[in-house]
C-alpha positions as CSV (number, residue, x, y, z in Angstrom):
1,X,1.1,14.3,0.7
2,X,4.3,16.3,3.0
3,X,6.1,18.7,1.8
4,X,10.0,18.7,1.8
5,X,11.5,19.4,5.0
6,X,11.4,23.7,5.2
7,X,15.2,23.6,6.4
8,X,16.2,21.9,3.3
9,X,14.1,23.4,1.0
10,X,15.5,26.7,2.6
11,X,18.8,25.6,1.3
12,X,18.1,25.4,-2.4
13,X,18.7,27.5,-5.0
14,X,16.2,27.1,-7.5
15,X,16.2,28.4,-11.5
16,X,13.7,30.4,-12.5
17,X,11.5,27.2,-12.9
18,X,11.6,26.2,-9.6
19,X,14.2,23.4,-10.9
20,X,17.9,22.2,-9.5
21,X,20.3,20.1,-11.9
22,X,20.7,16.4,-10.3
23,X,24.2,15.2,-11.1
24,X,23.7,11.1,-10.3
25,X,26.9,8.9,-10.1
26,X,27.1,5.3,-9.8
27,X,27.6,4.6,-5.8
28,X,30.2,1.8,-6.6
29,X,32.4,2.7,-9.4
30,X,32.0,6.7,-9.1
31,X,31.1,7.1,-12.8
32,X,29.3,9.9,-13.6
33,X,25.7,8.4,-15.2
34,X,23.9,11.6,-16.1
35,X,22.0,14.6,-15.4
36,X,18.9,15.4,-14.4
37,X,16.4,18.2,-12.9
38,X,14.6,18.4,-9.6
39,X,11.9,20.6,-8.3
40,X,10.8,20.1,-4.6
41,X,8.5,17.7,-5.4
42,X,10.6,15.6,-7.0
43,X,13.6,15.4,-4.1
44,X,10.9,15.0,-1.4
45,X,9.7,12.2,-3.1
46,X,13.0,10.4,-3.6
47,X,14.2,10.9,0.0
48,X,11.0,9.1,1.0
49,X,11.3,6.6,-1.3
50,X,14.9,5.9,-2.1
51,X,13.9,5.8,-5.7
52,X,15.1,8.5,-7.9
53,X,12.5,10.8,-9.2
54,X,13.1,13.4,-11.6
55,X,10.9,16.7,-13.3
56,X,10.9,15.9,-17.1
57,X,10.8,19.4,-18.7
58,X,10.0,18.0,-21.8
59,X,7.6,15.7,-20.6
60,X,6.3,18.5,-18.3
61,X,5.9,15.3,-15.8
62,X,7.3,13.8,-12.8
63,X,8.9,9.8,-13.6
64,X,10.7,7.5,-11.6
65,X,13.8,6.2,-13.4
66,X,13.2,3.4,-14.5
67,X,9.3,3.1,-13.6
68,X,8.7,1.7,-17.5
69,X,12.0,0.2,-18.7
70,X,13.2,-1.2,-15.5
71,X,16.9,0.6,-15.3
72,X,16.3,2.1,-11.9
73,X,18.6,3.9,-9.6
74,X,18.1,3.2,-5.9
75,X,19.4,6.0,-4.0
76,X,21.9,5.8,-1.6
77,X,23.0,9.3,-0.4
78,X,21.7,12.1,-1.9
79,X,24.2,15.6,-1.3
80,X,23.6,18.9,-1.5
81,X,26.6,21.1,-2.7
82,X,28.1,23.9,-0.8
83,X,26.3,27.1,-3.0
84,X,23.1,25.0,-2.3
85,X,22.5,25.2,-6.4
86,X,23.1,21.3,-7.3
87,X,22.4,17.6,-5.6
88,X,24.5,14.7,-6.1
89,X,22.7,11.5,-6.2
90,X,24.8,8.2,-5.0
91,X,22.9,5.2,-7.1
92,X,22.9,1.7,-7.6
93,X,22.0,1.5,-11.0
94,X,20.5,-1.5,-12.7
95,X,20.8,-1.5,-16.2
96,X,22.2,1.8,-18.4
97,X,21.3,4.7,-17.0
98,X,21.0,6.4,-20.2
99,X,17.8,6.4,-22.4
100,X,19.7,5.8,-25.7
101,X,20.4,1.9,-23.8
102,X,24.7,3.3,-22.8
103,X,25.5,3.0,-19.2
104,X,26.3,6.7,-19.1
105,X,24.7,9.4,-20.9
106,X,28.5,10.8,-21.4
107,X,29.6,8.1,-23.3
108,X,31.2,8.6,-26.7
109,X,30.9,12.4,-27.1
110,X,34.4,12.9,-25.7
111,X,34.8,17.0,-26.6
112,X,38.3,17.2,-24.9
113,X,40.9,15.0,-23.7
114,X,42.4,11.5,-24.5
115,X,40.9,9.1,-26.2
116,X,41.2,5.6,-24.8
């Protein structure tokens, strides 16, 4: 198994468990779908395979999305912001990307702002 490239792991800015916040947004429409974590591990493997693979720190285990239910996000571009302390993921998502069956896990928990 490789590692993740040492410039780009140079560039990251890890929490205290290793972890970065994965921010993934819907390629075509721009819609936010969710948030997730990465560790090294977990972005090395997605770059190689184009298929989004997260740490699950409850699961304490690494899974594809949609490995079991079939929702999965193909990755098209994957950015890392200018602090080096967040990626963006650019998907094309099949199916909701949330695992309550919405598209987005931000739907209908609107905190502030107008209501459609």
């Amino acid at each position: 198994m490789s590692e993740l490239d040492p410039g780009l792991a140079a560039l990251l800015k890890r929490n205290p468990d290793g972890l970065v916040p994965a921010i993934v947004q819907d390629a075509t429409s721009g819609q936010v779908l969710m948030l997730a974590w990465m560790d090294d591990e977990a972005l090395r493997r997605t770059l190689a395979t184009r298929r989004a693979t997260y740490w699950s720190r409850s699961r304490g285990q690494y899974w594809v999305k949609g490995e079991t239910s079939g929702h999965v996000q193909a990755v098209r571009e994957v950015r890392l912001d200018c602090d080096g302390d967040t990626l963006l993921l650019r998907v094309d998502q099949t199916g909701p990307a949330c695992h309550t069956g919405t598209t987005t896990c931000f739907d209908g928990r609107l905190v502030l702002g107008e209501s459609a």
